[in-house]
C-alpha positions as CSV (number, residue, x, y, z in Angstrom):
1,X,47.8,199.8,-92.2
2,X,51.2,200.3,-94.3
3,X,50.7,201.0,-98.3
4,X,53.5,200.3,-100.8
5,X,51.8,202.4,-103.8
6,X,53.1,202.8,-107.6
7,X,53.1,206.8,-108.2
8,X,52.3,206.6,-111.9
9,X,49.2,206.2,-110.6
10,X,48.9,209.8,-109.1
11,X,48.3,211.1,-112.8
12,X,47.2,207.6,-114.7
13,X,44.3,208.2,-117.3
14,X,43.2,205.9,-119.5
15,X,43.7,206.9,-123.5
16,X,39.9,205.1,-123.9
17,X,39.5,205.6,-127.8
18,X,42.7,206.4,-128.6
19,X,44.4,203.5,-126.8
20,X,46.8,201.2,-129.5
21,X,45.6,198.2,-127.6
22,X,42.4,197.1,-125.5
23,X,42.2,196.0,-122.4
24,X,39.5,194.2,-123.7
25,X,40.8,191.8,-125.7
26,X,42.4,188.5,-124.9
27,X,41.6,186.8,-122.0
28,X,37.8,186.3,-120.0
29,X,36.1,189.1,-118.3
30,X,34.7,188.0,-114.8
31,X,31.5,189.9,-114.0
32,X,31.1,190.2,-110.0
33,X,28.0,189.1,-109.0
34,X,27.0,192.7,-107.4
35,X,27.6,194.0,-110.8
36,X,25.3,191.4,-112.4
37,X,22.3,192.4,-110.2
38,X,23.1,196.2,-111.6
39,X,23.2,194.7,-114.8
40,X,19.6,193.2,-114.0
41,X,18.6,196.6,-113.9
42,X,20.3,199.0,-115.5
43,X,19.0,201.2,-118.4
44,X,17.9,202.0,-121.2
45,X,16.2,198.6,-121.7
46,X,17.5,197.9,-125.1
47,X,21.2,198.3,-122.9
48,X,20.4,195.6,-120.2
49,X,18.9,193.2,-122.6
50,X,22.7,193.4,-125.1
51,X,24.8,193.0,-122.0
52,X,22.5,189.9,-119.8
53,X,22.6,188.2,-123.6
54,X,26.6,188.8,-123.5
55,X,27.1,187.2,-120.0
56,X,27.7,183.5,-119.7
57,X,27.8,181.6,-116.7
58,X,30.6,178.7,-115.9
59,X,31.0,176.5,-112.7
60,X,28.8,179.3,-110.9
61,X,30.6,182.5,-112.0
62,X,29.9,184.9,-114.8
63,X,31.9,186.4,-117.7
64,X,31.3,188.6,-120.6
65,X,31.5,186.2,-123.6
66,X,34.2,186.9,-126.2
67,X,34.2,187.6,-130.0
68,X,36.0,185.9,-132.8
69,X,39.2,188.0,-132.0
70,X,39.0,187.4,-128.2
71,X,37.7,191.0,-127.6
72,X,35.2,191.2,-124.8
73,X,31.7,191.6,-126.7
74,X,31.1,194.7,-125.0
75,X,33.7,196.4,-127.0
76,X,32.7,198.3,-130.0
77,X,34.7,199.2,-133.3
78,X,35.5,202.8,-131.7
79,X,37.5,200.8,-128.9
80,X,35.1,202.2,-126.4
81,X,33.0,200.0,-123.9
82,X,29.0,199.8,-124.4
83,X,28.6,200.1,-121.2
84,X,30.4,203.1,-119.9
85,X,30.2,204.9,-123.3
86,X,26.3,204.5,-122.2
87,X,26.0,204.8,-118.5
88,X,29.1,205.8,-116.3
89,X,32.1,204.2,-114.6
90,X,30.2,203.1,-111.7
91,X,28.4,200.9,-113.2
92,X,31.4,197.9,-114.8
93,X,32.0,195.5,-113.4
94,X,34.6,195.2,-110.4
95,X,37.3,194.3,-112.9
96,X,36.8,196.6,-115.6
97,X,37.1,199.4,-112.9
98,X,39.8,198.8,-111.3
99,X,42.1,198.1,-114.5
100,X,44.4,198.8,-114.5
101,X,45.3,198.9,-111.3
102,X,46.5,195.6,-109.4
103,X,46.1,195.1,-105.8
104,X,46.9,192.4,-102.8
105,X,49.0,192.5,-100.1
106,X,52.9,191.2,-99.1
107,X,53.2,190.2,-95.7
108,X,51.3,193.2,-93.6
109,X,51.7,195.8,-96.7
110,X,48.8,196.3,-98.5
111,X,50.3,197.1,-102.3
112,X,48.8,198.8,-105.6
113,X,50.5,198.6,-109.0
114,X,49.4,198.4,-112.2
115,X,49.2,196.2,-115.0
116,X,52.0,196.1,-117.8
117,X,49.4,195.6,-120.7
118,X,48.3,199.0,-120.7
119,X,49.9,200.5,-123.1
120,X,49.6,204.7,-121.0
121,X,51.7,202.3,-118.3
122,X,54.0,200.4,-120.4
123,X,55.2,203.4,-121.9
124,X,56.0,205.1,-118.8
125,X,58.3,201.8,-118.1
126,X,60.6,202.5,-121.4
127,X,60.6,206.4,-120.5
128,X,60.5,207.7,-116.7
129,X,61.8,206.4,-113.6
130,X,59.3,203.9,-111.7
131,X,59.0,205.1,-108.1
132,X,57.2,203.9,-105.1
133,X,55.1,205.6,-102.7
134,X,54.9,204.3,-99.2
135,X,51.9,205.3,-96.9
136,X,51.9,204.8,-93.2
137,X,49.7,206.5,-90.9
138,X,48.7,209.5,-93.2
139,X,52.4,210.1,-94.2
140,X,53.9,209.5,-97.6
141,X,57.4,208.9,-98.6
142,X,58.7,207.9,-102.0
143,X,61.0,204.7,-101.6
144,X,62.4,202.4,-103.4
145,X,61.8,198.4,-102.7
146,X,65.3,198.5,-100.9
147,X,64.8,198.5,-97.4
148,X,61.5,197.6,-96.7
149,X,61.9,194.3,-94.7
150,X,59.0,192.2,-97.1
151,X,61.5,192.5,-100.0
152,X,64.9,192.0,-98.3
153,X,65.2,188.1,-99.2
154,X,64.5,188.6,-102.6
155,X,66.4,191.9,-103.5
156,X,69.4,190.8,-101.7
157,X,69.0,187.0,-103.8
158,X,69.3,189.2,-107.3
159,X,72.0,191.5,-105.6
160,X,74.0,188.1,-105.6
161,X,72.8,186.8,-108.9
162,X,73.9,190.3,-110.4
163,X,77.2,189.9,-108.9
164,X,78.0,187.2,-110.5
165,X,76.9,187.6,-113.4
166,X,78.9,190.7,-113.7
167,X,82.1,188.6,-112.7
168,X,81.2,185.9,-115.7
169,X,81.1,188.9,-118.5
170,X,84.3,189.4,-118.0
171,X,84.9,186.1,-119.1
172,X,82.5,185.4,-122.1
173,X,81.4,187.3,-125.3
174,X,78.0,188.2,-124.0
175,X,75.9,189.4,-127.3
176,X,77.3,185.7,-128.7
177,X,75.8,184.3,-125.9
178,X,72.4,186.2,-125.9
179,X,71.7,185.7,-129.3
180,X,71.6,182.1,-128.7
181,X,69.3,182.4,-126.2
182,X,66.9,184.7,-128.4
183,X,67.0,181.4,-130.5
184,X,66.5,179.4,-127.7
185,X,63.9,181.0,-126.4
186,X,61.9,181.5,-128.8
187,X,61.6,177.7,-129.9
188,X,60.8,177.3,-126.2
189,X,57.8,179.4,-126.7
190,X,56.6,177.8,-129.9
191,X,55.5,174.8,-127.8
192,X,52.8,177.1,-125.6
193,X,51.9,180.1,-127.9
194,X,49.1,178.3,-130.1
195,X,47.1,178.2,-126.8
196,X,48.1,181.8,-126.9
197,X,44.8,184.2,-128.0
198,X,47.7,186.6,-129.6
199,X,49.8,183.8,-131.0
200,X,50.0,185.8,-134.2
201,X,51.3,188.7,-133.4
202,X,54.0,186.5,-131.5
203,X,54.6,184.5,-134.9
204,X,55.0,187.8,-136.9
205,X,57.8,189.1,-134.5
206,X,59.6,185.5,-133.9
207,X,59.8,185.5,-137.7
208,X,63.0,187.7,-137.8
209,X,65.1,184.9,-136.5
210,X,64.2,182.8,-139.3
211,X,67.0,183.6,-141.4
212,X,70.2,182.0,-141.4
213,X,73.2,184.3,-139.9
214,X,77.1,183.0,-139.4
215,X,78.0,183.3,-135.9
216,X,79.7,186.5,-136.7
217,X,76.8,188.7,-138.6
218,X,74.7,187.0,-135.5
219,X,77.1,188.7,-132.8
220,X,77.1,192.2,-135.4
221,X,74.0,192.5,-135.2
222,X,73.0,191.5,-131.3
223,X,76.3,193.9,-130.5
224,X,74.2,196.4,-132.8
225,X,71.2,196.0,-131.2
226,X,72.7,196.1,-127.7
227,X,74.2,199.8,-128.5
228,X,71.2,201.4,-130.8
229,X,68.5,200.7,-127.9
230,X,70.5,201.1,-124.8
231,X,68.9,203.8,-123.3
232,X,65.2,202.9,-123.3
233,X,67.0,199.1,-122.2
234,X,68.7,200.4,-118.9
235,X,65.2,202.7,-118.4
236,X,63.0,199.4,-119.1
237,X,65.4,196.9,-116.9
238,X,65.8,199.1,-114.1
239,X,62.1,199.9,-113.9
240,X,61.0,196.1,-115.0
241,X,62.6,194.1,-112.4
242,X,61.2,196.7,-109.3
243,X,57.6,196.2,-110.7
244,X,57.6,192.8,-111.4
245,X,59.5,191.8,-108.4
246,X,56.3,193.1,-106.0
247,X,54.1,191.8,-108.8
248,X,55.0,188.4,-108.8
249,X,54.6,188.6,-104.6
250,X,51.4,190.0,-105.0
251,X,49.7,187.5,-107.9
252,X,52.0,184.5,-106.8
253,X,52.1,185.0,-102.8
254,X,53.5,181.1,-102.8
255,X,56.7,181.7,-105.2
256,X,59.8,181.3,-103.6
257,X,62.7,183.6,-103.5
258,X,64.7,182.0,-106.6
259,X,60.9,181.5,-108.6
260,X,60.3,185.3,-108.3
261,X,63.6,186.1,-109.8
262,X,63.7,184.1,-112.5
263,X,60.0,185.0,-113.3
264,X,60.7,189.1,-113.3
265,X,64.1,188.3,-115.5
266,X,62.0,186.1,-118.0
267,X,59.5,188.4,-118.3
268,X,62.4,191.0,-119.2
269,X,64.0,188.6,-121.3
270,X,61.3,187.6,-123.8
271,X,60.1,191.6,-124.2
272,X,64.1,192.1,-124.8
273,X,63.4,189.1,-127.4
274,X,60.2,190.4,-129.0
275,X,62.5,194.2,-129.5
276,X,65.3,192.5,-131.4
277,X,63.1,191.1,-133.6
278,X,61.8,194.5,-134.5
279,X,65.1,195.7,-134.8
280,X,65.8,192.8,-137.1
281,X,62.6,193.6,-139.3
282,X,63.1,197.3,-139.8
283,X,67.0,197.4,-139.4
284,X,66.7,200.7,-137.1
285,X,66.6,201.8,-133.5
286,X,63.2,200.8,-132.0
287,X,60.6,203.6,-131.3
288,X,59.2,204.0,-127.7
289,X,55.8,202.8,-129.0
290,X,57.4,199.6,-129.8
291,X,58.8,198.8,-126.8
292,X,55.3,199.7,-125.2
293,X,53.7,196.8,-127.8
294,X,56.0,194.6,-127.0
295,X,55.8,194.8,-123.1
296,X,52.1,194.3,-123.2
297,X,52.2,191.5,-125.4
298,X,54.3,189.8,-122.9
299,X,52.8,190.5,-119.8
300,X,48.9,189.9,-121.0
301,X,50.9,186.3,-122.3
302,X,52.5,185.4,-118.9
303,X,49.9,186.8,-117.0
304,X,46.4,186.9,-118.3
305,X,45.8,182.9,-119.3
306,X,46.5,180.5,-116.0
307,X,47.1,177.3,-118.1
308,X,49.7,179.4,-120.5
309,X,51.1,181.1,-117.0
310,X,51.5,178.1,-116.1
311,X,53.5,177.0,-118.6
312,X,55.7,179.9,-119.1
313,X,57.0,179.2,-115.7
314,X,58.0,175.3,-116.2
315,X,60.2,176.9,-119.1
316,X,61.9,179.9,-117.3
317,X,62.4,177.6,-114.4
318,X,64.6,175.1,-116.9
319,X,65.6,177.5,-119.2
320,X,68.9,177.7,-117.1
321,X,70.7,175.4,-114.8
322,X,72.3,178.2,-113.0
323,X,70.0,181.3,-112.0
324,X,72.8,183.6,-112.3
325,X,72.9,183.6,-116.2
326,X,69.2,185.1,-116.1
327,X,71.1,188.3,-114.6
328,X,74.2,187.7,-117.3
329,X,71.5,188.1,-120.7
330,X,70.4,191.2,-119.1
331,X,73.5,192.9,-118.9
């Protein structure tokens, strides 16, 4: 058996309490049904009785029910889970352990990542080069997607798309151009984020664009934008469109070659989105920890929710007539 693994997982720990975000929060906990029978028995008493009263049961499967704010109700005020705060590891459920790591296979490879909505990982995305780690036969070698034959269709497809997109700058003034899609975009979104658990935080950043701007202070300050940030955005794009790219094949094994692209460079798009609007609110470069909010906002929104997934991708798939210009905004 062949294994395509993320290395940030060699050294991944979870932050637990001191984690900005949860990956508790949000969207609806399965409980596997081995771990319900532990739950049936687990102790102390008092333990077992808080989380069987917190289970529900839909269509023959069971999840922990959610507070007001989403949150699972296992999670406490310290950001810590009742459970494992109580017992150990061992005993969540199959989903709670694994997060976040994400697993399926492509083709014959069997591939682990990990998901972009904890915040530990997301950081590493605006900050260190993603690499891969392939495993066959007891012998590991760090690769990159390039190369191996599962992602040769869709790697040489963006190598196109990238070309001419390149071709097209030389034509157009592109932070013109991609501030009009910020705008564009983020109407698009309006029409799917109230069945969005976190629509307000995506109303508070979406807010910045609010203000009137001629069509020269809107190019300043894209241009602006585009310079202050560019580091952590050539880190962030780079590493993005790898990840994504195996982790659309792996959570959507019936996407097509075009559907994958345009998926990864939408994804990228909208977090690129989301950072403006910071750097419109407080008019300075935007931290690392920002970026990091911003890419788990997006991912648990096109990821986490099936019905709002599923709507996200109608709009990236008509946001442009030409799949090309996905590759020109992220120049």
């Amino acid at each position: 058996m062949q294994y395509l693994v993320l290395k940030f997982l060699d050294d991944f720990s979870c932050l637990a309490g001191d984690c900005p975000s949860s990956c508790c929060i949000g969207w609806k906990i399965l409980v596997d049904k081995e771990a319900y029978e532990r739950f049936k028995q687990i102790e102390p008493k008092w333990l077992q009785e808080e989380i069987l009263q917190g289970i529900e049961e839909k269509d023959g499967k069971y999840y922990f029910k959610n507070q007001k704010d989403g949150s699972c109700i296992m999670l406490q005020q310290d950001h810590l889970c009742k459970i494992q705060k109580h017992t150990k590891e061992a005993m969540l459920c199959n989903t709670c352990r694994k997060y976040p790591r994400i697993s399926n296979r492509i083709e014959d490879i069997v591939c682990i990542s990990m998901a972009a909505s904890c915040p530990a990982f997301a950081r590493r995305l605006v900050t260190e080069k993603l690499q891969w780690k392939w495993i066959d036969k007891q012998k590991i070698t760090l690769v990159s997607l390039c190369g191996i034959k599962a992602f040769d269709s869709i790697l040489s497809f963006q190598k196109e798309m990238e070309e001419i997109a390149i071709q097209y700058e030389k034509q157009q003034e592109k932070e013109w151009i991609i501030y009009q899609c910020f705008e564009k975009m983020a109407d698009d979104l309006l029409e799917i984020l109230p069945y969005f658990r976190e629509k307000d935080d995506f109303f508070q950043y979406l807010s910045a664009l609010e203000e009137d701007r001629t069509d020269e202070e809107c190019f300043t300050v894209c241009t602006a934008f585009c310079t202050l940030n560019q580091t952590e955005w050539v880190c962030l794009k780079e590493n993005y469109i790898s990840y994504r790219t195996a982790g659309c094949l792996m959570e959507y094994p019936k996407m097509g070659i075009q559907e994958v692209y345009i998926q990864s460079c939408a994804e990228l798009f909208v977090i690129r989105l989301l950072v403006f609007c910071i750097f419109l609110q407080k008019k300075r470069k935007v931290r690392v920890g920002e970026w990091e909010q911003a890419i788990g906002l997006v991912y648990r929104l096109c990821v986490h929710g099936e019905k709002v997934s599923q709507k996200l991708q109608e709009i990236f798939e008509n946001f442009f007539r030409t799949p090309f210009l996905w590759s020109f905004i992220l120049l």
